[in-house]
N, C-alpha and C positions, 0 to 999 in steps of 0.2 A: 381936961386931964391930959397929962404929956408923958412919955417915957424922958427917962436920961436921955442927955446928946450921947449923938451917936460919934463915932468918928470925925474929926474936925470941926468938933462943938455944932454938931446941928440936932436940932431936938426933933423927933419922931414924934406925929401925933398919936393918940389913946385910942385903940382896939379895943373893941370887945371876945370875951373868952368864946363865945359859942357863935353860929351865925343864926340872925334873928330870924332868916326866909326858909332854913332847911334842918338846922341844929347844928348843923355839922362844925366840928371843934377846929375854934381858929384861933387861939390866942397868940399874939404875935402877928398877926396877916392882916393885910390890909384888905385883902377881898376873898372869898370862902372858895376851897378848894375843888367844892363839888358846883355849885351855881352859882358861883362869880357874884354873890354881891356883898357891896361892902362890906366891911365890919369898923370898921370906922365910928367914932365917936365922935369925932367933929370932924371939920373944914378938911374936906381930900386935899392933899397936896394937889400942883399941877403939873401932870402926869395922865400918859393913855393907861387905861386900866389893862390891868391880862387878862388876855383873853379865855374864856373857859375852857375846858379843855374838849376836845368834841372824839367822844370813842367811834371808833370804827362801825360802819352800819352793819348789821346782821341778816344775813341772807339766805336763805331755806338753800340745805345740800344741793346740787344738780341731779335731776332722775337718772339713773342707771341706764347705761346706751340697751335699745332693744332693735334687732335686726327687721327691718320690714317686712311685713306680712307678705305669704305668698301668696300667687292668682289661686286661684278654683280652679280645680281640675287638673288634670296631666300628673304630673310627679314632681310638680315646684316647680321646672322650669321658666325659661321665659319667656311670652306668649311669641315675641318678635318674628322668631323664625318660622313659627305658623304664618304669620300672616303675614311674612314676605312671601314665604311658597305660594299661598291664595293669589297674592296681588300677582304673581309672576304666571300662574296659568291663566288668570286671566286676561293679563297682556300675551299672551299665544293666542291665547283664543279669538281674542280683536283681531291678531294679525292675518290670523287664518282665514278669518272671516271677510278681512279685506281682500284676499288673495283672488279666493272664489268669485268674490264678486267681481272684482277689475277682471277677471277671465270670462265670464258671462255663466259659472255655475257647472251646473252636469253636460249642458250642449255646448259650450265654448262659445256661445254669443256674444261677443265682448259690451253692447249694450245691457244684454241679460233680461230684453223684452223683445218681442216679435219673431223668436227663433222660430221656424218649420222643419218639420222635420219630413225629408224628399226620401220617396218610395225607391229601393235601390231596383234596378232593373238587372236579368240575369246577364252574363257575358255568353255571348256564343261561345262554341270550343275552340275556335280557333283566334277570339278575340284577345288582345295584348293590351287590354288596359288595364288589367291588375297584373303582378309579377306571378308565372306558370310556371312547370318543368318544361324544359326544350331541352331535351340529350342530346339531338341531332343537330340543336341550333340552326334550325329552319326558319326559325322568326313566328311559329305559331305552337299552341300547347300540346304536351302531349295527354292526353282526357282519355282514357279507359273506358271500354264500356262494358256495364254485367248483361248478364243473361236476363231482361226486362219484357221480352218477350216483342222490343220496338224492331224496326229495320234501319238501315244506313243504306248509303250506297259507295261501294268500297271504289274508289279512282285507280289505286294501285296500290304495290308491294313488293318485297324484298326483301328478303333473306340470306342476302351476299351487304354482312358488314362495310365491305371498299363500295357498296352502291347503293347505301341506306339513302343518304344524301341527294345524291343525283339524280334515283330514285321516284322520291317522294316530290322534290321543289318542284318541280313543273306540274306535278297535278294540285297541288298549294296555289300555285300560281293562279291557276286554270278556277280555282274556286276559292271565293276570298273567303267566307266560310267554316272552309274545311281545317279538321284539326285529323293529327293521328295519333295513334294506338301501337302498343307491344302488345303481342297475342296472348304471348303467354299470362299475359295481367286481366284479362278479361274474360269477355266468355268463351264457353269451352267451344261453340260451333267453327271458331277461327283453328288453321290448323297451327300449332302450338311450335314447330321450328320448323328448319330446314336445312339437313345435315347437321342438327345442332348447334345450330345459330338461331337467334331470336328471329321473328318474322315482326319489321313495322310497317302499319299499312296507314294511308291517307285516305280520309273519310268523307261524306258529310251526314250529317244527322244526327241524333237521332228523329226519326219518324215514326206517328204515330200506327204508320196502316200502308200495307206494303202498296196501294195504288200511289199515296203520297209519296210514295220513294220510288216507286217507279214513274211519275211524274217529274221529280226532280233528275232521274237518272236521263228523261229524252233530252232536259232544259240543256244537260252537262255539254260541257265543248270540247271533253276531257275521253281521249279513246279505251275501249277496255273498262270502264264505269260495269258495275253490277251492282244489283241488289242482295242485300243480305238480313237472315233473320238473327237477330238476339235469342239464338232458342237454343239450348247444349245439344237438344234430341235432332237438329235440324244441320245437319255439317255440309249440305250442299247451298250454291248460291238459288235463290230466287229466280224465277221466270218470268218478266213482268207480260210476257205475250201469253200467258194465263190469264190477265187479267180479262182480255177482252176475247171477243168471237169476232170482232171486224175492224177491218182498218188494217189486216196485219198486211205487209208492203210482204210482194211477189218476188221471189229472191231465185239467183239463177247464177251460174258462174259467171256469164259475160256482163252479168251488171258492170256501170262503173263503180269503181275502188274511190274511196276518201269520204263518204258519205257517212259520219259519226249517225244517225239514228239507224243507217240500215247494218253496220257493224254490228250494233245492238240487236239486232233483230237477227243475224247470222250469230249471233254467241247462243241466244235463246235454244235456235236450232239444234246448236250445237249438244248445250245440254239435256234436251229433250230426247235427244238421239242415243245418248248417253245413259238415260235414263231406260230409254227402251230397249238397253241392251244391246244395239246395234253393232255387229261386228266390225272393232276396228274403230271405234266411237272413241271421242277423248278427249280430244284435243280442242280446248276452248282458243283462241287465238283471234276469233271476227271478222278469220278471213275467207269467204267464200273462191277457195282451192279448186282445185282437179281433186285432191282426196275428200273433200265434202261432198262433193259429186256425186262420187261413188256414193258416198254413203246414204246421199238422200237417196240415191236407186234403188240401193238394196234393199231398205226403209220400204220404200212404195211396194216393191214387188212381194216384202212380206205384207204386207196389211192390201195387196190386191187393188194396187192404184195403175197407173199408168206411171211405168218407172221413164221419165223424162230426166232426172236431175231438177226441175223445176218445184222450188215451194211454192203449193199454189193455195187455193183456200180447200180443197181436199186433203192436201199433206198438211196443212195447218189443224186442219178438224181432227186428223189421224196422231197427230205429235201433242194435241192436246191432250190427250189420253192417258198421258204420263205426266201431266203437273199436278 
């Protein structure tokens, strides 16, 4: 079966009204509009068939954007800055830790094994290995002493500002040792000015036991040397020719002068004589005078001696009376 020719006398072949694979209504079509096959009665022309038509694939909505979950804990935040802060004290803490060690730790050992640790020994008071006061700039400290109940033995002093200096250096000198004092910073038995100027004196000691200091005071090379107690109640010097009943050297004005222990031994006098009240007594100085003379006579004649001027070991046993 054929339709009329078509335009230009050509005849179309014979369709069928419905398609045979799906139903779908084709009359007139040579292939069905919804699955493409034939509808043809006979012989297809020769010809590519149309292709079916192919609808667009169908694809589930996209899900609705949802914001990412926050961490646990804090207030939403972002962990990050926590745990840069952690990482950043713990690189301090490595640093710190290498610090100490390349230093050698609390002892400064810079291995940081085998440190010892050396017993500090005390400084004398006149010693300059650690930094001291020096007001006078003598080159040795100035060390106070309190009322300890110890002795020293005092070299000398002064109480004339223009000869603090001058003073004091050659009995420094004289004992490497030796350190000095302002009176008025210590104990009360030093007398505390003079004319109202400070009094510094140059020392050594202290000692435990006035034989000690008067042992140190024969060793001195230093003239004028006495002993001294640490004691507020005690304002006079020490007599070291107290200490003993023999050995005391036989003292007279014509002795020879420059003898540093028998000076000592004429100061003793002196103050003993002072002590007993001796009219005209006073004058410590160490120097066996024409006015010590006297006075050791008058001495004798009171206590019922043989007044010679001569201290002998009778006017020593009499002078001891008063230490």
């Amino acid at each position: 079966m054929t339709h009329p020719p078509g335009p230009g006398g050509a005849s179309r072949p014979a369709t069928a009204a419905f398609c045979g694979a799906c139903g779908q209504p084709g009359a007139g079509m040579q292939y069905c509009t919804r699955c493409g096959a034939s509808l043809l009665l006979g012989p297809a022309p020769t010809q590519f068939p149309v292709p079916p038509v192919q609808h667009p694939a169908q694809y589930p909505p996209p899900a609705p954007f949802q914001a990412p979950a926050r961490p646990p804990g804090g207030r939403g935040g972002s962990a990050l800055p926590w745990i840069v802060g952690v990482l950043s004290l713990a690189v301090i803490a490595l640093a710190a830790t290498g610090i100490w060690l390349r230093t050698g730790g609390d002892d400064g050992n810079p291995s940081g094994q085998g440190a010892t640790s050396e017993p500090t020994q005390p400084a004398s008071p006149g010693s300059t290995d650690e930094p001291v006061d020096d007001p006078l700039d003598l080159g040795r400290g100035l060390v106070n002493q309190d009322c300890t109940g110890e002795f020293v033995v005092m070299l000398a002093s002064s109480g004339d500002p223009s000869a603090y200096a001058s003073t004091l250096a050659p009995a420094l000198e004289a004992a490497p040792d030796a350190a000095y004092l302002v009176t008025d910073e210590s104990c009360g038995s030093f007398n505390q000015s003079v004319d109202g100027n400070r009094i510094y004196a140059a020392y050594e000691g202290p000692f435990d036991s006035r034989a000690a200091a008067c042992a140190a005071r024969s060793a001195s090379t230093f003239r004028g040397a006495y002993v001294r107690e640490l004691d507020a109640s005690v304002t006079e010097r020490d007599v070291c020719g107290c200490e003993t009943s023999a050995g005391e050297p036989v003292l007279s004005r014509h002795d020879p002068a420059g003898e540093v222990a028998r000076q000592y031994a004429v100061t003793d006098v002196q103050v003993l004589l002072k002590r007993a009240g001796t009219k005209g007594s006073g004058v410590l100085n160490g120097t066996f005078d024409k006015a010590l003379h006297q006075l050791v006579r008058r001495f004798q004649k009171e206590n019922g001696l043989e007044a010679d001027g001569v201290v002998g070991t009778d006017t020593w046993t009499a002078l001891r009376a008063y230490c």
